[in-house]
N, C-alpha and C positions, 0 to 999 in steps of 0.2 A: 589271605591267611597271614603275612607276612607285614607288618608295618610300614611305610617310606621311614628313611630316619630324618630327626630332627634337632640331634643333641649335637653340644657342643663340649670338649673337654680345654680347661684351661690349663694354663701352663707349671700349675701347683697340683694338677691330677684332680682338680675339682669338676664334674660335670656338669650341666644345666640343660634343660631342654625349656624350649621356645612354643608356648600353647597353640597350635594351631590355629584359633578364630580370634582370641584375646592380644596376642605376643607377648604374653605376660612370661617372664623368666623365670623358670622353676628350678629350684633344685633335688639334683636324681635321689633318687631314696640311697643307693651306695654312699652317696656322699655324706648324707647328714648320717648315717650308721661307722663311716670311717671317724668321720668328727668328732666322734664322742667314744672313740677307742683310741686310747694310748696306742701308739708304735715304735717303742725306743728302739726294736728290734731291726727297725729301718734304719736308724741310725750305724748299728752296729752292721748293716748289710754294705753301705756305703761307705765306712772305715775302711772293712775285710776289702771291696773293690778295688780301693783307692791304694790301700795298700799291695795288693797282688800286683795290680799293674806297676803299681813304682818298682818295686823288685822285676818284672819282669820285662824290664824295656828299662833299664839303666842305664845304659848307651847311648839312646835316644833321648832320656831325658836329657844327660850333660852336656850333647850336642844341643839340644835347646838354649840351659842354661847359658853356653857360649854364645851363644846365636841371638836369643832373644829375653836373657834375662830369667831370673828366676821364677817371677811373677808367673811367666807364659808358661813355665815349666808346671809350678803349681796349678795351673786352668788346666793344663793338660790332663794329669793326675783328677781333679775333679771333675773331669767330664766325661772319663770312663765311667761313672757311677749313672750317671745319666743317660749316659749311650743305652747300658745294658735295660736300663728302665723302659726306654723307647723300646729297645726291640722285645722285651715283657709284654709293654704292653701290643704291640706290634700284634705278638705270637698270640695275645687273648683275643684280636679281633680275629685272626684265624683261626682259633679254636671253636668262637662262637660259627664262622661262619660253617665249618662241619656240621658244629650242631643244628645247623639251620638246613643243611642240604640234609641230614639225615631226617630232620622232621618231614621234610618235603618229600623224601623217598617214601618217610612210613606213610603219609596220607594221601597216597597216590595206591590206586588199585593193582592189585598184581602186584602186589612187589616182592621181589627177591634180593638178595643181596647183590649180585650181582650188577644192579640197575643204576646203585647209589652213586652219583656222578659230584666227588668231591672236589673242592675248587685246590687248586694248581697251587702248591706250596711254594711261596716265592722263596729265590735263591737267598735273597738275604736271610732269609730263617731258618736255613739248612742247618742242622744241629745247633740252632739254639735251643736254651731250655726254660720250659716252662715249669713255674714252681719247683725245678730242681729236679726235673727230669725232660728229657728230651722230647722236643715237642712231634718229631717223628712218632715216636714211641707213644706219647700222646695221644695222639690222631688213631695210632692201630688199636690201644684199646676202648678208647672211647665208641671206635666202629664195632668193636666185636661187645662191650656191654648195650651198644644202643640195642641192636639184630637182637641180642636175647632179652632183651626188656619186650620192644615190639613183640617176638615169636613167643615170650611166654603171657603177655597180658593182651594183647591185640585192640589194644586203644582206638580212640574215635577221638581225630585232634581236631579241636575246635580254635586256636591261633598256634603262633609261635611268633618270635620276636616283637612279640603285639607293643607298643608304647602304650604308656596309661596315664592320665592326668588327676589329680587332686587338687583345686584352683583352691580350694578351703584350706586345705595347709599348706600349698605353695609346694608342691611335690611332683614328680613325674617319676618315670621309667621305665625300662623294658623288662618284660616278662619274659621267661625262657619259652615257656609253653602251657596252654591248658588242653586237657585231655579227659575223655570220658572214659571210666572202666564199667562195665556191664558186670549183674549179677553178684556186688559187690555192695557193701558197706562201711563205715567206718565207725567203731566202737569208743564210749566212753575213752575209754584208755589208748586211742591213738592205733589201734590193731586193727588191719582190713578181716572181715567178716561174712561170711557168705551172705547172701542177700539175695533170689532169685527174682528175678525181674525188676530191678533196680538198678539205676546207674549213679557213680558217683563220680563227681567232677571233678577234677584237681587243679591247683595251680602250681605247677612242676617247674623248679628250679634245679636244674644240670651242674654240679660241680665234679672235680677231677682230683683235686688235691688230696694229698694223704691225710688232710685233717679237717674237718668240716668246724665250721666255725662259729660262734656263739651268736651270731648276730641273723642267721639264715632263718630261722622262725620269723623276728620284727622283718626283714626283708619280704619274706611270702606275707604276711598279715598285712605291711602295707601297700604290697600289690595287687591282694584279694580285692580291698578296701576302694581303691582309684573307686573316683565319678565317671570318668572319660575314659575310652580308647579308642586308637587310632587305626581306621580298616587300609586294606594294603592301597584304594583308590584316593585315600584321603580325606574320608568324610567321617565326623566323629558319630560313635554311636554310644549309648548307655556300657557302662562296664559289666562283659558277659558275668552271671550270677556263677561263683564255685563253692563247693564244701566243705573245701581245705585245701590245706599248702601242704606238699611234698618236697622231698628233696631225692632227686635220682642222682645217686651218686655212682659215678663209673669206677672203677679202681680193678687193674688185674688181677688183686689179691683175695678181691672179693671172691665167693663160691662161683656163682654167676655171673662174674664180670660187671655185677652192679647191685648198687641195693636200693629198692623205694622205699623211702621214708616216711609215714603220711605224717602229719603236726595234729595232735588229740585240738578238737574243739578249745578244752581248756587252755592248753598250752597257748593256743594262737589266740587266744582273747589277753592273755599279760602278755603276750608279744607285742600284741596290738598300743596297748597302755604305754608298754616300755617305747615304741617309736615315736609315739604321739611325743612323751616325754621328751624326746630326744632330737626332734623338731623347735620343739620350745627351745632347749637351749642351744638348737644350732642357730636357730633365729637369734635368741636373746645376746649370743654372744657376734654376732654379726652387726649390730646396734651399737655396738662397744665402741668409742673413739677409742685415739688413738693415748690417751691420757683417763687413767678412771675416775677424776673428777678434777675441779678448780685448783688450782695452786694457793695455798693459805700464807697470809701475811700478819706478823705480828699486831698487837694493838699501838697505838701510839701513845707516847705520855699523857694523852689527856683522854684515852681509854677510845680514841674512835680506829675505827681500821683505814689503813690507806688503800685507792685505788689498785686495780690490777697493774703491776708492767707488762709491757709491750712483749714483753720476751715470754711471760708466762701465761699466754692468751693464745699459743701455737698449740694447731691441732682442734680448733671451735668452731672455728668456721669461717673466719676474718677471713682466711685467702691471704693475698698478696698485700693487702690494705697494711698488714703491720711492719712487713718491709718498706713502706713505701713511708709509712707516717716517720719510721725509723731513720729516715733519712733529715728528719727533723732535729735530732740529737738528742728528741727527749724520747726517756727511759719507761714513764708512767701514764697512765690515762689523764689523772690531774694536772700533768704538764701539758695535754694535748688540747685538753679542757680549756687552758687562758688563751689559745690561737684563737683569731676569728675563720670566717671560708676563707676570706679573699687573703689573710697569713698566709694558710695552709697551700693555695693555689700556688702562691708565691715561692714555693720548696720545687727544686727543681726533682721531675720522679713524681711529683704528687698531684693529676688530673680527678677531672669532674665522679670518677668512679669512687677516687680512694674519699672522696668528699664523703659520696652517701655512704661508701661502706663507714668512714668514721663517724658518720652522726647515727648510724645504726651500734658503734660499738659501744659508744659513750651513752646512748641512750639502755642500753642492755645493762649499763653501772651503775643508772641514774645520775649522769653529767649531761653537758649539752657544751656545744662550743660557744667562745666566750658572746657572739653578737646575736646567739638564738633563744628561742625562748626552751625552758625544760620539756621533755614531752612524755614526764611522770615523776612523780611525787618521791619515789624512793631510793634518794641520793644516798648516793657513798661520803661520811663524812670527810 
Protein backbone atom coordinates (compact mmCIF):
# COMPACT_ATOMS: atom_id res chain seq x y z
CA UNK A 1 0.00 0.00 0.00
CA UNK A 2 2.55 2.19 1.19
CA UNK A 3 5.45 3.55 -1.39
CA UNK A 4 9.52 3.07 -0.71
CA UNK A 5 10.63 6.76 -0.85
CA UNK A 6 12.49 8.28 -3.42
CA UNK A 7 12.69 12.01 -3.34
CA UNK A 8 15.01 14.24 -2.63
CA UNK A 9 14.55 17.81 -1.07
CA UNK A 10 17.24 20.62 -1.83
CA UNK A 11 18.62 23.05 0.20
CA UNK A 12 16.15 26.00 -1.26
CA UNK A 13 13.05 23.65 -0.14
CA UNK A 14 12.98 22.33 -3.88
CA UNK A 15 12.01 18.58 -4.14
CA UNK A 16 12.76 16.12 -7.09
CA UNK A 17 12.20 12.63 -7.15
CA UNK A 18 14.45 10.05 -9.13
CA UNK A 19 12.17 7.71 -11.85
CA UNK A 20 12.64 4.38 -10.77
CA UNK A 21 13.58 2.55 -14.12
CA UNK A 22 14.76 5.76 -16.17
CA UNK A 23 16.73 7.91 -13.27
CA UNK A 24 15.41 10.69 -14.94
CA UNK A 25 15.03 13.66 -12.26
CA UNK A 26 11.56 14.87 -11.83
CA UNK A 27 10.32 17.69 -10.28
CA UNK A 28 7.54 17.18 -7.29
CA UNK A 29 4.16 18.70 -8.37
CA UNK A 30 4.44 21.02 -4.74
CA UNK A 31 7.39 22.39 -6.20
CA UNK A 32 6.43 23.72 -9.68
CA UNK A 33 2.74 24.91 -7.70
CA UNK A 34 5.07 26.87 -4.92
CA UNK A 35 7.08 28.38 -8.15
CA UNK A 36 4.46 29.95 -9.53
CA UNK A 37 3.09 31.55 -6.19
CA UNK A 38 4.34 34.59 -4.82
CA UNK A 39 5.53 34.33 -0.99
CA UNK A 40 6.45 37.73 0.21
CA UNK A 41 4.69 36.55 3.25
CA UNK A 42 7.77 34.41 3.84
CA UNK A 43 9.87 37.08 3.84
CA UNK A 44 8.01 38.97 6.38
CA UNK A 45 7.92 35.39 8.49
CA UNK A 46 11.95 35.57 8.60
CA UNK A 47 12.18 39.57 9.40
CA UNK A 48 9.45 38.78 12.47
CA UNK A 49 12.08 35.52 13.48
CA UNK A 50 15.06 37.31 13.08
CA UNK A 51 13.97 40.02 14.86
CA UNK A 52 12.36 38.25 18.00
CA UNK A 53 15.40 36.41 18.49
CA UNK A 54 17.58 39.62 18.36
CA UNK A 55 15.57 41.15 21.25
CA UNK A 56 15.39 38.08 22.91
CA UNK A 57 19.19 36.87 23.51
CA UNK A 58 20.75 40.41 23.65
CA UNK A 59 23.25 39.47 25.93
CA UNK A 60 24.37 36.71 23.89
CA UNK A 61 24.46 38.49 21.08
CA UNK A 62 27.11 41.33 22.47
CA UNK A 63 28.95 38.58 23.93
CA UNK A 64 29.29 37.37 20.28
CA UNK A 65 29.85 40.79 18.97
CA UNK A 66 32.98 40.94 21.53
CA UNK A 67 34.08 37.62 20.74
CA UNK A 68 33.64 37.01 17.34
CA UNK A 69 32.80 40.08 15.44
CA UNK A 70 29.73 41.47 14.16
CA UNK A 71 29.46 39.57 11.14
CA UNK A 72 29.09 36.10 13.46
CA UNK A 73 26.64 37.92 15.35
CA UNK A 74 24.58 38.71 12.18
CA UNK A 75 24.73 34.72 11.01
CA UNK A 76 23.52 34.07 14.23
CA UNK A 77 20.38 36.26 14.18
CA UNK A 78 19.74 34.66 10.44
CA UNK A 79 19.91 31.40 11.21
CA UNK A 80 17.16 31.23 13.68
CA UNK A 81 14.86 31.83 10.68
CA UNK A 82 16.26 28.73 9.29
CA UNK A 83 16.30 26.64 12.27
CA UNK A 84 12.52 27.14 12.83
CA UNK A 85 12.14 26.25 9.00
CA UNK A 86 13.89 22.81 9.62
CA UNK A 87 12.03 21.90 12.49
CA UNK A 88 8.54 23.01 10.21
CA UNK A 89 9.53 21.03 8.11
CA UNK A 90 10.81 18.35 10.46
CA UNK A 91 7.20 18.57 12.31
CA UNK A 92 5.56 17.92 8.48
CA UNK A 93 7.30 14.65 8.13
CA UNK A 94 5.76 13.70 11.37
CA UNK A 95 2.52 14.86 10.60
CA UNK A 96 2.59 12.81 7.36
CA UNK A 97 3.91 9.92 9.13
CA UNK A 98 0.49 9.85 11.55
CA UNK A 99 -1.26 10.11 8.68
CA UNK A 100 0.20 7.23 7.20
CA UNK A 101 -0.08 4.96 10.54
CA UNK A 102 -3.77 6.04 10.64
CA UNK A 103 -4.25 4.98 6.93
CA UNK A 104 -2.69 1.75 7.87
CA UNK A 105 -4.96 1.33 11.09
CA UNK A 106 -8.08 2.20 8.81
CA UNK A 107 -7.17 -0.66 6.28
CA UNK A 108 -6.53 -3.25 8.59
CA UNK A 109 -9.63 -5.29 9.65
CA UNK A 110 -11.14 -4.87 13.00
CA UNK A 111 -10.09 -1.80 13.68
CA UNK A 112 -10.81 0.28 16.69
CA UNK A 113 -9.34 3.13 17.87
CA UNK A 114 -7.57 1.76 20.20
CA UNK A 115 -5.13 -0.19 17.77
CA UNK A 116 -3.66 2.99 16.02
CA UNK A 117 0.13 2.55 16.99
CA UNK A 118 1.43 6.32 16.26
CA UNK A 119 5.14 6.72 15.75
CA UNK A 120 7.04 8.24 19.03
CA UNK A 121 7.14 12.14 18.76
CA UNK A 122 10.75 12.87 18.92
CA UNK A 123 11.98 15.20 21.74
CA UNK A 124 13.12 17.79 19.49
CA UNK A 125 9.44 18.53 18.43
CA UNK A 126 8.08 18.71 21.76
CA UNK A 127 6.08 21.81 21.47
CA UNK A 128 7.07 22.89 18.39
CA UNK A 129 4.41 24.30 16.05
CA UNK A 130 3.14 23.59 13.14
CA UNK A 131 1.32 26.16 10.89
CA UNK A 132 1.02 28.06 14.31
CA UNK A 133 -0.27 25.56 16.29
CA UNK A 134 1.17 23.06 18.35
CA UNK A 135 2.14 20.02 16.69
CA UNK A 136 1.04 18.02 19.87
CA UNK A 137 -2.31 19.46 19.42
CA UNK A 138 -1.99 18.64 15.87
CA UNK A 139 -1.54 15.15 16.15
CA UNK A 140 -4.81 14.94 18.77
CA UNK A 141 -7.05 16.26 16.39
CA UNK A 142 -5.97 15.06 13.17
CA UNK A 143 -6.51 11.45 15.29
CA UNK A 144 -9.92 12.24 16.50
CA UNK A 145 -11.18 13.83 12.67
CA UNK A 146 -9.41 10.75 10.84
CA UNK A 147 -11.75 7.84 13.50
CA UNK A 148 -14.68 10.05 12.44
CA UNK A 149 -14.07 10.36 8.70
CA UNK A 150 -13.38 6.32 8.79
CA UNK A 151 -16.46 5.50 11.36
CA UNK A 152 -18.76 7.77 9.21
CA UNK A 153 -17.87 6.87 5.58
CA UNK A 154 -16.12 3.35 6.06
CA UNK A 155 -13.69 3.46 3.06
CA UNK A 156 -11.94 0.78 1.13
CA UNK A 157 -8.29 2.26 0.70
CA UNK A 158 -6.63 1.35 -2.29
CA UNK A 159 -2.78 3.28 -1.49
CA UNK A 160 -1.59 5.84 0.75
CA UNK A 161 1.68 7.47 0.47
CA UNK A 162 1.72 6.06 -3.20
CA UNK A 163 4.63 8.03 -5.49
CA UNK A 164 3.49 8.68 -9.04
CA UNK A 165 5.52 9.59 -12.00
CA UNK A 166 4.58 11.69 -15.12
CA UNK A 167 7.90 11.22 -17.52
CA UNK A 168 5.74 13.39 -20.19
CA UNK A 169 5.91 16.47 -18.09
CA UNK A 170 8.82 15.76 -15.96
CA UNK A 171 6.70 15.55 -12.71
CA UNK A 172 6.42 13.17 -9.75
CA UNK A 173 4.85 13.01 -6.18
CA UNK A 174 3.12 11.53 -3.41
CA UNK A 175 -0.22 11.11 -2.95
CA UNK A 176 -1.78 11.16 0.43
CA UNK A 177 -4.27 8.45 -0.22
CA UNK A 178 -6.90 6.85 -2.75
CA UNK A 179 -10.05 5.50 -1.32
CA UNK A 180 -13.26 3.85 -2.52
CA UNK A 181 -16.75 5.10 -1.08
CA UNK A 182 -19.61 2.63 -1.83
CA UNK A 183 -23.13 3.53 -2.54
CA UNK A 184 -21.99 6.97 -3.47
CA UNK A 185 -21.71 9.32 -6.33
CA UNK A 186 -20.50 12.46 -7.35
CA UNK A 187 -22.66 15.27 -8.96
CA UNK A 188 -22.30 17.75 -11.60
CA UNK A 189 -21.64 20.45 -9.10
CA UNK A 190 -19.04 18.60 -6.96
CA UNK A 191 -21.99 17.29 -4.26
CA UNK A 192 -21.62 13.44 -3.24
CA UNK A 193 -25.02 11.87 -4.14
CA UNK A 194 -26.52 8.68 -3.22
CA UNK A 195 -25.90 6.08 -5.71
CA UNK A 196 -26.76 2.47 -4.62
CA UNK A 197 -24.39 0.14 -5.80
CA UNK A 198 -21.86 2.20 -7.03
CA UNK A 199 -18.54 3.01 -5.86
CA UNK A 200 -16.65 6.03 -6.14
CA UNK A 201 -12.91 6.49 -5.99
CA UNK A 202 -11.09 9.40 -4.62
CA UNK A 203 -7.84 10.78 -4.70
CA UNK A 204 -7.65 12.27 -1.02
CA UNK A 205 -5.31 14.85 0.02
CA UNK A 206 -5.09 15.33 4.10
CA UNK A 207 -4.59 18.98 5.05
CA UNK A 208 -4.63 20.55 8.61
CA UNK A 209 -4.19 24.16 8.40
CA UNK A 210 -6.79 26.73 9.03
CA UNK A 211 -6.86 27.74 5.41
CA UNK A 212 -6.82 25.49 2.55
CA UNK A 213 -5.13 26.70 -0.29
CA UNK A 214 -5.62 27.80 -3.79
CA UNK A 215 -3.40 25.59 -5.50
CA UNK A 216 -5.04 21.92 -3.85
CA UNK A 217 -7.36 21.34 -6.86
CA UNK A 218 -4.11 21.73 -9.69
CA UNK A 219 -2.31 19.53 -6.85
CA UNK A 220 -5.12 16.51 -6.94
CA UNK A 221 -5.59 16.91 -10.83
CA UNK A 222 -2.08 16.32 -11.33
CA UNK A 223 -1.82 13.40 -9.16
CA UNK A 224 -5.11 11.88 -10.64
CA UNK A 225 -3.30 12.43 -14.08
CA UNK A 226 0.44 10.54 -13.20
CA UNK A 227 1.49 7.58 -15.85
CA UNK A 228 3.22 5.69 -13.22
CA UNK A 229 3.02 4.60 -9.60
CA UNK A 230 5.13 3.09 -7.27
CA UNK A 231 3.90 -0.28 -5.31
CA UNK A 232 5.31 -0.66 -1.63
CA UNK A 233 7.77 -3.81 -3.35
CA UNK A 234 9.12 -1.48 -5.90
CA UNK A 235 7.80 -2.42 -9.08
CA UNK A 236 5.98 0.25 -11.28
CA UNK A 237 2.44 -0.37 -12.12
CA UNK A 238 -0.07 1.68 -14.43
CA UNK A 239 -1.57 4.77 -12.47
CA UNK A 240 -4.77 3.20 -10.34
CA UNK A 241 -7.79 4.94 -12.44
CA UNK A 242 -9.94 7.66 -9.71
CA UNK A 243 -13.06 9.99 -10.09
CA UNK A 244 -11.87 12.85 -8.47
CA UNK A 245 -9.73 14.67 -6.10
CA UNK A 246 -10.83 15.41 -2.62
CA UNK A 247 -9.46 17.26 0.07
CA UNK A 248 -10.04 15.85 3.78
CA UNK A 249 -9.56 18.52 5.84
CA UNK A 250 -9.02 17.81 9.60
CA UNK A 251 -9.60 20.97 11.80
CA UNK A 252 -11.20 20.88 15.42
CA UNK A 253 -13.59 23.57 14.53
CA UNK A 254 -14.90 21.75 12.14
CA UNK A 255 -18.59 20.03 13.27
CA UNK A 256 -17.04 16.60 12.80
CA UNK A 257 -13.57 17.15 13.15
CA UNK A 258 -13.23 17.25 9.51
CA UNK A 259 -14.64 17.88 6.15
CA UNK A 260 -14.47 16.06 2.67
CA UNK A 261 -14.14 17.90 -0.01
CA UNK A 262 -14.82 16.28 -3.39
CA UNK A 263 -13.43 18.75 -6.67
CA UNK A 264 -16.67 18.87 -9.32
CA UNK A 265 -15.44 17.09 -12.50
CA UNK A 266 -15.39 20.65 -13.96
CA UNK A 267 -13.50 22.25 -11.51
CA UNK A 268 -10.52 19.51 -11.76
CA UNK A 269 -10.47 19.83 -15.56
CA UNK A 270 -9.14 23.89 -15.35
CA UNK A 271 -7.12 22.65 -12.43
CA UNK A 272 -5.72 20.23 -14.75
CA UNK A 273 -4.95 23.16 -17.66
CA UNK A 274 -3.81 25.58 -14.81
CA UNK A 275 -0.85 23.05 -13.75
CA UNK A 276 -0.06 21.83 -17.14
CA UNK A 277 0.44 25.87 -17.47
CA UNK A 278 2.36 26.00 -14.68
CA UNK A 279 4.94 23.34 -15.56
CA UNK A 280 5.68 25.21 -18.71
CA UNK A 281 6.67 28.12 -16.92
CA UNK A 282 8.44 26.31 -14.37
CA UNK A 283 10.38 24.61 -16.96
CA UNK A 284 10.53 27.71 -19.13
CA UNK A 285 11.92 29.69 -16.39
CA UNK A 286 14.60 27.06 -15.47
CA UNK A 287 16.15 27.50 -19.17
CA UNK A 288 16.71 31.07 -18.27
CA UNK A 289 20.62 31.94 -17.94
CA UNK A 290 21.95 33.76 -15.85
CA UNK A 291 21.79 37.07 -18.08
CA UNK A 292 18.43 37.51 -20.40
CA UNK A 293 20.19 37.90 -23.29
CA UNK A 294 23.65 39.26 -25.21
CA UNK A 295 25.15 42.53 -24.02
CA UNK A 296 24.71 45.17 -26.99
CA UNK A 297 27.55 47.32 -28.17
CA UNK A 298 27.36 50.50 -29.93
CA UNK A 299 27.89 50.80 -33.97
CA UNK A 300 31.33 52.04 -34.96
CA UNK A 301 32.04 55.13 -37.09
CA UNK A 302 31.88 53.34 -40.16
CA UNK A 303 28.37 51.78 -39.13
CA UNK A 304 29.84 48.10 -38.41
CA UNK A 305 29.46 46.56 -34.72
CA UNK A 306 32.46 45.62 -32.71
CA UNK A 307 33.19 42.17 -31.44
CA UNK A 308 31.98 40.92 -27.88
CA UNK A 309 34.36 41.79 -24.69
CA UNK A 310 35.57 39.14 -22.80
CA UNK A 311 33.94 40.57 -19.73
CA UNK A 312 30.46 40.61 -21.40
CA UNK A 313 30.34 36.86 -22.56
CA UNK A 314 30.02 35.70 -18.68
CA UNK A 315 27.37 33.59 -17.91
CA UNK A 316 27.17 31.64 -21.94
CA UNK A 317 28.80 29.01 -21.41
CA UNK A 318 32.66 29.83 -22.10
CA UNK A 319 33.50 28.53 -18.54
CA UNK A 320 36.87 29.29 -17.34
CA UNK A 321 38.29 29.91 -21.04
CA UNK A 322 37.44 33.77 -20.59
CA UNK A 323 39.47 34.05 -17.29
CA UNK A 324 42.01 32.39 -18.77
CA UNK A 325 42.14 34.24 -22.38
CA UNK A 326 42.00 37.31 -19.91
CA UNK A 327 45.16 36.75 -18.84
CA UNK A 328 46.22 37.86 -22.19
CA UNK A 329 45.49 41.66 -21.46
CA UNK A 330 43.09 41.84 -24.33
CA UNK A 331 39.65 43.06 -23.41
CA UNK A 332 37.79 42.02 -26.94
CA UNK A 333 37.17 39.01 -29.06
CA UNK A 334 38.92 40.96 -32.03
CA UNK A 335 42.02 41.34 -29.97
CA UNK A 336 42.00 37.60 -29.34
CA UNK A 337 41.37 37.10 -33.04
CA UNK A 338 45.04 38.57 -34.29
CA UNK A 339 46.83 35.69 -31.57
CA UNK A 340 47.71 32.57 -33.47
CA UNK A 341 47.52 28.87 -31.12
CA UNK A 342 50.96 28.63 -30.54
CA UNK A 343 50.68 33.05 -29.11
CA UNK A 344 47.95 31.89 -27.09
CA UNK A 345 49.79 28.56 -25.72
CA UNK A 346 52.62 30.87 -25.02
CA UNK A 347 50.23 33.15 -22.05
CA UNK A 348 51.04 31.46 -19.00
CA UNK A 349 47.21 30.14 -17.46
CA UNK A 350 46.26 29.36 -21.18
CA UNK A 351 46.53 25.24 -22.10
CA UNK A 352 45.30 22.91 -24.94
CA UNK A 353 41.46 23.26 -23.36
CA UNK A 354 41.31 27.11 -23.23
CA UNK A 355 42.71 26.64 -27.06
CA UNK A 356 39.46 24.69 -28.22
CA UNK A 357 37.24 26.54 -25.98
CA UNK A 358 38.58 29.75 -27.86
CA UNK A 359 38.26 28.65 -31.47
CA UNK A 360 34.76 27.57 -30.40
CA UNK A 361 34.09 31.21 -28.86
CA UNK A 362 35.47 33.12 -31.93
CA UNK A 363 33.87 30.75 -34.21
CA UNK A 364 30.20 31.50 -32.36
CA UNK A 365 31.22 35.44 -33.59
CA UNK A 366 32.35 34.49 -36.83
CA UNK A 367 36.25 35.18 -36.10
CA UNK A 368 38.88 32.48 -36.18
CA UNK A 369 42.43 32.90 -34.77
CA UNK A 370 44.90 34.63 -36.75
CA UNK A 371 46.74 31.14 -38.41
CA UNK A 372 43.23 29.18 -39.04
CA UNK A 373 41.16 29.14 -41.46
CA UNK A 374 37.26 30.66 -40.75
CA UNK A 375 34.83 27.97 -39.99
CA UNK A 376 31.74 30.24 -41.24
CA UNK A 377 30.94 32.80 -43.35
CA UNK A 378 29.22 35.23 -40.67
CA UNK A 379 31.80 37.58 -39.34
CA UNK A 380 31.47 40.19 -37.01
CA UNK A 381 32.81 43.34 -38.87
Amino acid sequence: MTSPRTSTTSGDGSRFYTHPLTGDRLTSVTTVLSGTVGKPHLREWYAEKAAEYAVGHLTELMQTVVLKGADAAVEQVKGEGKRLREVKADAGTYVHDVQEALILWAASPDRTGSDIALPTLPDKLKGALYDGERLEEVVEFMVDGFIAFVTDWDPEFEASEMQVYNLLLRVAGTLDMIVRLRNVDLAADGRIIAAPGNVLTLCIDTKTGKYLDATIPEQLAAYRRMREALMPMGELVPMPATDAGAVLHLRPDHVDGYRLIPISRADDAQAWNRFRRAVELTEGRSLVGPKPGKVARPPRADGTIPAPRLADLDGEGYGRALSALAKTGCTDLEEIAAFTAADLLAVKGVGDKTITAARRLLADHGLHLADETPQHEDKVA
